[in-house]
N, C-alpha and C positions, 0 to 999 in steps of 0.2 A: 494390043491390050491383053493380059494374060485373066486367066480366066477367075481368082478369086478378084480380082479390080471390077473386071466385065458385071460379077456378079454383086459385089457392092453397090457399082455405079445403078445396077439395076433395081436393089432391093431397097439401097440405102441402109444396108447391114454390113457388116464381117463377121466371120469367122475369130471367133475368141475362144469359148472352153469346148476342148474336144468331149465327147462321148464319154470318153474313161473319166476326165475330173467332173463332169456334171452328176453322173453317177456315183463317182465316189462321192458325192458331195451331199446328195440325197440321201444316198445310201446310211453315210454315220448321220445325219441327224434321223432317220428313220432310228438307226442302232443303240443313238445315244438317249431319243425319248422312249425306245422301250426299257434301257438299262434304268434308266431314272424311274418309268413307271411299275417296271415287277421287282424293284428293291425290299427285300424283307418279305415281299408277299409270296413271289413265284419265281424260287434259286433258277429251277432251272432256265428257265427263259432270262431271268438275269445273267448268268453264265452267258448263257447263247450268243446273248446280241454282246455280250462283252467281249465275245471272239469273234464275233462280225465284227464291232469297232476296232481289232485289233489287227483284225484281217485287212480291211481296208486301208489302215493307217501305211502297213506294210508295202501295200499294192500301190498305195502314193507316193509313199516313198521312192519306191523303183520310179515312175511315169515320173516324179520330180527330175529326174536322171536323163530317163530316157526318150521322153515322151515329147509332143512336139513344144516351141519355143516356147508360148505363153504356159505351159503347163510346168516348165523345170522351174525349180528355184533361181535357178542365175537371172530367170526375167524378173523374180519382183523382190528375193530376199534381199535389204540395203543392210547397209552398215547402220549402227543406233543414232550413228550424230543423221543421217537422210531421214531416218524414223523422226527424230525430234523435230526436227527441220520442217519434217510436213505437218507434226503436228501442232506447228508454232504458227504454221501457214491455214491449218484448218480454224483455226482459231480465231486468226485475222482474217476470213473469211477471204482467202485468197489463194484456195490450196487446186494445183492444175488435175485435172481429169485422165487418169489414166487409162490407156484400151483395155488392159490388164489389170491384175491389182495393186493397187495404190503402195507406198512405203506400208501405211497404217495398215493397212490390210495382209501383206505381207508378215510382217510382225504376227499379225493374228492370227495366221496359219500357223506361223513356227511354235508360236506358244500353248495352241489347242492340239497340234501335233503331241507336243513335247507331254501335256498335262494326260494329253489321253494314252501316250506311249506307258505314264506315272501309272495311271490310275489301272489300266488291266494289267499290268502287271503286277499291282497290288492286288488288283481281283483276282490275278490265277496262284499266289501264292495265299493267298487266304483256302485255295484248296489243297495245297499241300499238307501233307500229316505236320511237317513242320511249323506251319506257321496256322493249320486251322484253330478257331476259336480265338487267335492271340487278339485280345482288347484295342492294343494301341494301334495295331494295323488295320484292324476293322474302322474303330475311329477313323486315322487316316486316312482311309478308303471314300469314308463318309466326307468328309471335310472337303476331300479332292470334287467330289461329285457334287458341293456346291461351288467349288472355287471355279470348277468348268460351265459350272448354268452362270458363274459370272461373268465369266468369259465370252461366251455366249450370247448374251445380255448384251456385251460392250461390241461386239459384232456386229449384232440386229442395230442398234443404236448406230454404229458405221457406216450399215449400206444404208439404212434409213437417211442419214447425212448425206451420204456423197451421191443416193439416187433426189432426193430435193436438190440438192445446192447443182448437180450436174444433171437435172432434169432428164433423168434416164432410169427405165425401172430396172434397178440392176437382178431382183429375187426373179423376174424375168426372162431375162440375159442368162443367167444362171439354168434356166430349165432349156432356152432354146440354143445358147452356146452363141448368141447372137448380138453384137451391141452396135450403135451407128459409130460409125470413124471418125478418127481425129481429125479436128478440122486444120489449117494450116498453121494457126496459133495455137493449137494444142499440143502440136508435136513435141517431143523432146526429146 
């Protein structure tokens, strides 16, 4: 028996999110409640953690690559028809339980990736002589920063879902890197 089996069999766990995405993970919602909370009050700690956010996003991106299996994108990014598919199956309250992230959840990484790639980058050129003060990118900037707490929103609403309907606390799993294993009708 090799020894992460040995250690399941024993704990009734696996090994799911390494050290690096659990941290990254923490880390931007640490980044992205303080961007949201010193907006307009305190630049510079706005900047700050804007560059944390953008630093992390960076440092995922590599570990999407090269990092181990359930960490790269090729384990949970699908194609949009798998995306709809599960969530035609969430719906019919029939959708299967992944060790990793679900289609839907997939999707959610790409898109809060993508929004937050958007958004500091509209943050760091609002410091440039170029574009400081410009109104419509400010706006932008603004806009972006709720269209990501919506994001967000529909996130929390996700794991909420998929840890009731698959009786697993996933915001858990997420801090210990730990979930219970597929069972033999789980697999896929």
């Amino acid at each position: 028996m090799s020894r992460p089996i040995e250690a399941a069999a024993m704990t009734g766990r696996v090994r799911v999110w390494d050290p690096v995405v659990r941290a990254f993970h923490w880390g931007l919602v640490v980044a992205i409640a303080t961007a949201w909370l010193s907006a307009g009050e305190w630049q510079a700690v706005h900047e700050v953690a804007g560059y944390c956010a953008a630093a992390l996003i960076a440092i995922r991106l590599v570990w999407g690559v090269i990092g181990p299996r359930e960490a790269r994108f090729s384990a949970f990014v699908r194609r949009p028809s798998v995306v709809f598919g599960y969530l035609k199956d969430i719906a019919a309250g029939r959708e299967r339980r992944f060790l990793g992230h679900n289609p839907a959840g997939g999707a959610m990484i790409v898109a809060l990736i993508l929004a937050i790639i958007a958004q500091a980058s509209m943050g760091y050129l609002l410091t440039t002589d170029a574009f400081f003060g410009v109104d419509w990118l400010e706006e932008l900037h603004e806009a972006l920063a709720y269209g990501i707490l919506g994001l967000i929103g529909l996130h929390l609403a996700g794991v909420l879902l998929a840890s009731i309907r698959h009786r697993e606390n996933l915001p858990l799993a997420m801090v210990t890197g730990r979930k219970r294993p597929l069972l033999a009708d789980e697999a896929h």
